[in-house]
C-alpha positions in Angstrom: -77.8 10.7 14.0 -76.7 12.9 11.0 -74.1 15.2 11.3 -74.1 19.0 9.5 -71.1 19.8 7.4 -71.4 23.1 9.5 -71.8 22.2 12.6 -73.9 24.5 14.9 -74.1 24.7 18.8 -77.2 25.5 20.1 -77.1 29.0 22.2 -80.3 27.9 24.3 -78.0 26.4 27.0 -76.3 27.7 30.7 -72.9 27.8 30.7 -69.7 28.1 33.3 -66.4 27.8 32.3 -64.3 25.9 35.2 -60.8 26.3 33.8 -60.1 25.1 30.2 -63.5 22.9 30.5 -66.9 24.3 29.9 -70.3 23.0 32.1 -72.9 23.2 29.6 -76.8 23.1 31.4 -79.8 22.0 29.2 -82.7 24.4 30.3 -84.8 21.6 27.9 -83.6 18.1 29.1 -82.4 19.2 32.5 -79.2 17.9 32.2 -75.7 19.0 32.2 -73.0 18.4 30.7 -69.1 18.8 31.1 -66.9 19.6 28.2 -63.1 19.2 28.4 -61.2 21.4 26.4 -61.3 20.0 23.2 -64.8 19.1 23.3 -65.3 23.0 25.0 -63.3 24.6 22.0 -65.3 22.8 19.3 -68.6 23.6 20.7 -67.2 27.3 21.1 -66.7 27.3 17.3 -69.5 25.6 16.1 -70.9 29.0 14.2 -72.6 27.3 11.5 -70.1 28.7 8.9 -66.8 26.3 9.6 -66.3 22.8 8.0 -64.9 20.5 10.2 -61.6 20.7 8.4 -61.7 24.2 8.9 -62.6 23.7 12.8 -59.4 21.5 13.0 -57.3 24.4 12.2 -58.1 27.0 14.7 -58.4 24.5 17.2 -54.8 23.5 16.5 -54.3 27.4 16.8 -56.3 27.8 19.9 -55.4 25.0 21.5 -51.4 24.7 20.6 -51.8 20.8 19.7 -52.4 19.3 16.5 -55.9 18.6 16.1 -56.9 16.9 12.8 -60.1 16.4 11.4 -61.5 13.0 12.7 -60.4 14.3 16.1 -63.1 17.4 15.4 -65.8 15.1 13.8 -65.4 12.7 16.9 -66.3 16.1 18.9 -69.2 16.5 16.9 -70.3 12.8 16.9 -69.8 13.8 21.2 -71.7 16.9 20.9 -74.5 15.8 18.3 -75.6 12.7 21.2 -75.5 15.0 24.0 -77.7 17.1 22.0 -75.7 19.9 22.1 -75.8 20.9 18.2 -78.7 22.0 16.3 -80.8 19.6 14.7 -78.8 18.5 11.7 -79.4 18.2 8.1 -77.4 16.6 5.8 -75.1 13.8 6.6 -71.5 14.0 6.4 -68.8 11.3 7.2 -68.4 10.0 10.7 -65.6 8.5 13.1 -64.7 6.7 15.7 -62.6 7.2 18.8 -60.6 4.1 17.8 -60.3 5.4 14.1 -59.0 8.5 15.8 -56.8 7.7 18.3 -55.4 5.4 15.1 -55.4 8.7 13.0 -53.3 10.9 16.1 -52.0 8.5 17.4 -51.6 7.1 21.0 -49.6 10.3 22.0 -51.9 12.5 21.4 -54.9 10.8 22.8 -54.9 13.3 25.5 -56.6 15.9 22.8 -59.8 13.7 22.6 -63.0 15.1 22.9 -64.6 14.1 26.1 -68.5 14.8 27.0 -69.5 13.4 30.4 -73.8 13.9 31.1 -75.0 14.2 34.1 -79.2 14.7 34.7 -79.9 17.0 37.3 -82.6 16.3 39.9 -85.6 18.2 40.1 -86.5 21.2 41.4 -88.3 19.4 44.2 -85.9 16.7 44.6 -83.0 18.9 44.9 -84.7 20.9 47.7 -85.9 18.3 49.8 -84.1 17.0 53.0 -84.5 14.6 55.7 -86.2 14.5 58.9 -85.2 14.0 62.5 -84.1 10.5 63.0 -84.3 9.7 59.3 -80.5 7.5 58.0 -78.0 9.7 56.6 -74.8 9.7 55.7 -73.6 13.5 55.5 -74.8 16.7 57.0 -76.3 17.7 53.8 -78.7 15.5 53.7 -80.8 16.6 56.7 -82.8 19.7 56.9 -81.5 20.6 60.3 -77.8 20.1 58.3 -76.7 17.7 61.2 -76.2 14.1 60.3 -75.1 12.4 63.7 -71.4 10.7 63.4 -72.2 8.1 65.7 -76.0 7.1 65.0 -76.0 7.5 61.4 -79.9 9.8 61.8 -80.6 13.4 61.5 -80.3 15.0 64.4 -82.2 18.4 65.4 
């Protein structure tokens, strides 16, 4: 996947903030996705009109830790395959999280961007429930919203 040299996060997506990390919800794919809070203040300042170099200063700003520029295009390279950027155009260079963590150093590792995906179920999916006597294995799971301890069933 190509990279822009001005990034851009797309503005079609749900999100919560949940402290310093962002949950980001894609309407399209039906999936979300959890930011922590360098991977949160990149995609914040994804604008289309900062260079990654650029990006790497007010995140050190913003964020009161040095943040260098492989550490924002690894954000990026995070973002771009969760699909969270729009489409790109022209390629720029790339890096690893091993090149980065090389580049920061071990100490610092804690400032890596991190994107964990998660697809949500379906409308239908998410509203169904169990039956009486059907297995479960917590009270949610049963539309009556009583999973017996004991039996391991639905109970009414």
């Amino acid at each position: 996947m190509k990279e822009r040299e001005y990034p851009q996060a797309r503005v079609d997506c749900l999100t919560r903030k949940f402290g310093d990390e962002i949950l980001v919800y894609d309407r399209e794919r039906n999936v979300g996705h959890c930011l922590n809070s360098t991977a949160a203040a990149a995609w914040k300042l994804c604008d289309g009109k900062h260079s990654a170099s650029e990006l790497a200063k007010i995140m050190t700003r913003e964020l009161s830790t040095p943040v260098n520029e492989p550490v924002v295009l690894l954000a990026m390279e995070e973002l771009s395959r969760a699909r969270l950027l729009v489409e790109e155009e022209r390629p720029v260079r790339r890096t690893s999280r091993r090149d980065a963590i090389r580049t920061i150093g071990i100490a610092s590792a804690i400032a890596l961007p991190i994107v964990t995906s998660l697809v949500a179920p379906t409308a239908a999916r998410a509203a169904s429930c169990l039956a009486n006597g059907q297995p479960c294995v917590s009270n949610a799971q049963c539309c009556t919203g009583r999973c017996g301890v004991s039996s391991g069933h639905c109970n009414g």
